[in-house]
Every structure is written in C-alpha cells, then in structure tokens.
N, C-alpha and C positions, 0 to 999 in steps of 0.2 A: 424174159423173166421179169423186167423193170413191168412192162404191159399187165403180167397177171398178177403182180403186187398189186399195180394202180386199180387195177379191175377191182377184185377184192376189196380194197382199203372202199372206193367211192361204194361200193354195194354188193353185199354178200349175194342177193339175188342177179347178178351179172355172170352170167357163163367168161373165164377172162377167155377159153378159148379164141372168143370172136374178137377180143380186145387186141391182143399178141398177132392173130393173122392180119389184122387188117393193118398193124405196124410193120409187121414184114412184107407185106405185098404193094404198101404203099411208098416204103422208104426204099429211095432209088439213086442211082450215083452223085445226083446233083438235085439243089433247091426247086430248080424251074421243071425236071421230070417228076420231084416228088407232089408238088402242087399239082400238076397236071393229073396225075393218077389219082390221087386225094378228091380231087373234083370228078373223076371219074368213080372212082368207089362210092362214093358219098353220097351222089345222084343216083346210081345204080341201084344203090341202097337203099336207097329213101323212097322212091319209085317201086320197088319190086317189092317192099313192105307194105306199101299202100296197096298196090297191087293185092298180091295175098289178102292182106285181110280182106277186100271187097269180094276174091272170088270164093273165100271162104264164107262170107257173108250169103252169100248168092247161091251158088252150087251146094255146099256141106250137104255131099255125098258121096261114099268115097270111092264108084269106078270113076264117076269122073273126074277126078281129083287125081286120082293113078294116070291118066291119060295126059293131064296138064304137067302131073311130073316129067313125063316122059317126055313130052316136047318143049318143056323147058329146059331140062338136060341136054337135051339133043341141042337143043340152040345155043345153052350155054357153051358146047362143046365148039359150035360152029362157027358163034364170034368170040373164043377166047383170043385168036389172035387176030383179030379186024379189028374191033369198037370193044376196050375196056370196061365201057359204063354199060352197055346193052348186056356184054358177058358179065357184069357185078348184076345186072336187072334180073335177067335169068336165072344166075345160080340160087340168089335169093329167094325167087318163085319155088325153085326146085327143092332146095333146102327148109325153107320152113312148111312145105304144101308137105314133102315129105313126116316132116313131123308130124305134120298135125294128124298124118296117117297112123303114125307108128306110136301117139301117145292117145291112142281112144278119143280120137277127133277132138285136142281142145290145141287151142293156138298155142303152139311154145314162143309166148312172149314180143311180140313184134317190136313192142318198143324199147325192150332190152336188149334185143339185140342190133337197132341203131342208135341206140346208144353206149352200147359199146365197139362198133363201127365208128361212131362220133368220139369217141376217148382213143380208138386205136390212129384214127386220122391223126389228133391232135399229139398223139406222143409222137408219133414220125414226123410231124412236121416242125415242133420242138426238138427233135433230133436229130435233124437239117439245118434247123438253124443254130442251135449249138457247134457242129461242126463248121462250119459258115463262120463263125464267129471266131474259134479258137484258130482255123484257118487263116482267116487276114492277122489275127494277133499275132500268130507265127509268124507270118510275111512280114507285119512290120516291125519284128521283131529281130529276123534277119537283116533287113534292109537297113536297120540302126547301127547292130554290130555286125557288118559281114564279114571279121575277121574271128569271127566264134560260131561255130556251129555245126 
C-alpha cells in the first residue's frame, strides 16, 4: 500500500503496480538477502530494459517479436530458481516486448517502469533498515532493563 502511495505521490505517470512488486519480491527476512536480491532485481532490470528497447529498435515487427516473447518466458521460467538477475533480465524482455505487442507496437514506457523498480528497491531497502534499526533499539533496550519486558 505504502509503495503505491509513494508511486503515485512521485508520478502520476508511474504504473505503482511495478513499484509495490518489486518491494515485495525484494524485501526478504534479513538486510544482507534483501541487498542481494535488490542487486539482482535492479541489474535484471536495467539490462532487460536496455535490452527491449534495442530489440524493439531493431526488429519492430511483430511475429518476431512473438518469438522473443516466448523464449524469454520460457527462460524466465527456467532460471526463476537458479540466477535471480537473469530471471529479473528475462521476465522484463518478456513483459514489456509483450506490451508493446498488445498496445499497437509503441513501448509502454521503459524508463518508467525502472524507475519504479528503482523506488520499489528503495522502499524495501528502507524497510530493512528500519526494522534493523528498531530491532537493535529493542535489544538494547532489554539489555538496560531486563527486569521489564
């Protein structure tokens, strides 16, 4: 909810969709998993946008365009659970190659939507460290009075 507020608030043209998933799939039981996923999302991202728009640059035409969905999908499927950043490279490919199928061949937005990949990183990693934070406060907060608590 906090993600598609922040989405919103920074830019009405921002899907928060993309804002909200990438704070879910990035924020993970601890600081040092969610950094490492953050850096996998984020390169995945960034890469598989770059990606897109050059093969959309290139190709814009759209069986073969259908073709690259489809084995981007398929890859995506095949490293979601091997390499994080290849399966964030992938799905990217597949998702925005898809649109630009399904909205009369124009790009929906590359750079909107890493950057709000870039605000969804940033709220989970903020929201790691927050907990981080009010976590040792508690610890030493017990360890002062541990006859209260």
């Amino acid at each position: 909810m906090v993600a598609v507020v922040i989405g919103y608030w920074l830019t009405s043209d921002l899907d928060p969709f993309w804002t909200a998933m990438a704070v879910i799939i990035v924020m993970q039981p601890d600081l040092d998993k969610t950094l490492f996923k953050a850096a996998q999302r984020g390169l995945g991202t960034l890469v598989g946008v770059a990606t897109t728009t050059a093969v959309i640059e290139v190709v814009n035409s759209g069986p073969p365009i259908v073709v690259i969905v489809l084995i981007a999908t398929f890859a995506a499927i095949v490293f979601y659970r091997a390499n994080y950043m290849i399966y964030a490279f992938f799905l990217t490919n597949a998702v925005m190659l898809y649109y630009w199928l399904a909205v009369d061949h124009k790009v929906s937005g590359p750079a909107l939507r890493l950057t709000a990949t870039i605000i969804g990183i940033a709220l989970a990693l903020a929201g790691m460290a927050l907990v981080a934070l009010l976590g040792r406060r508690s610890a030493t907060t017990a360890t002062r009075n541990p006859n209260h608590g």
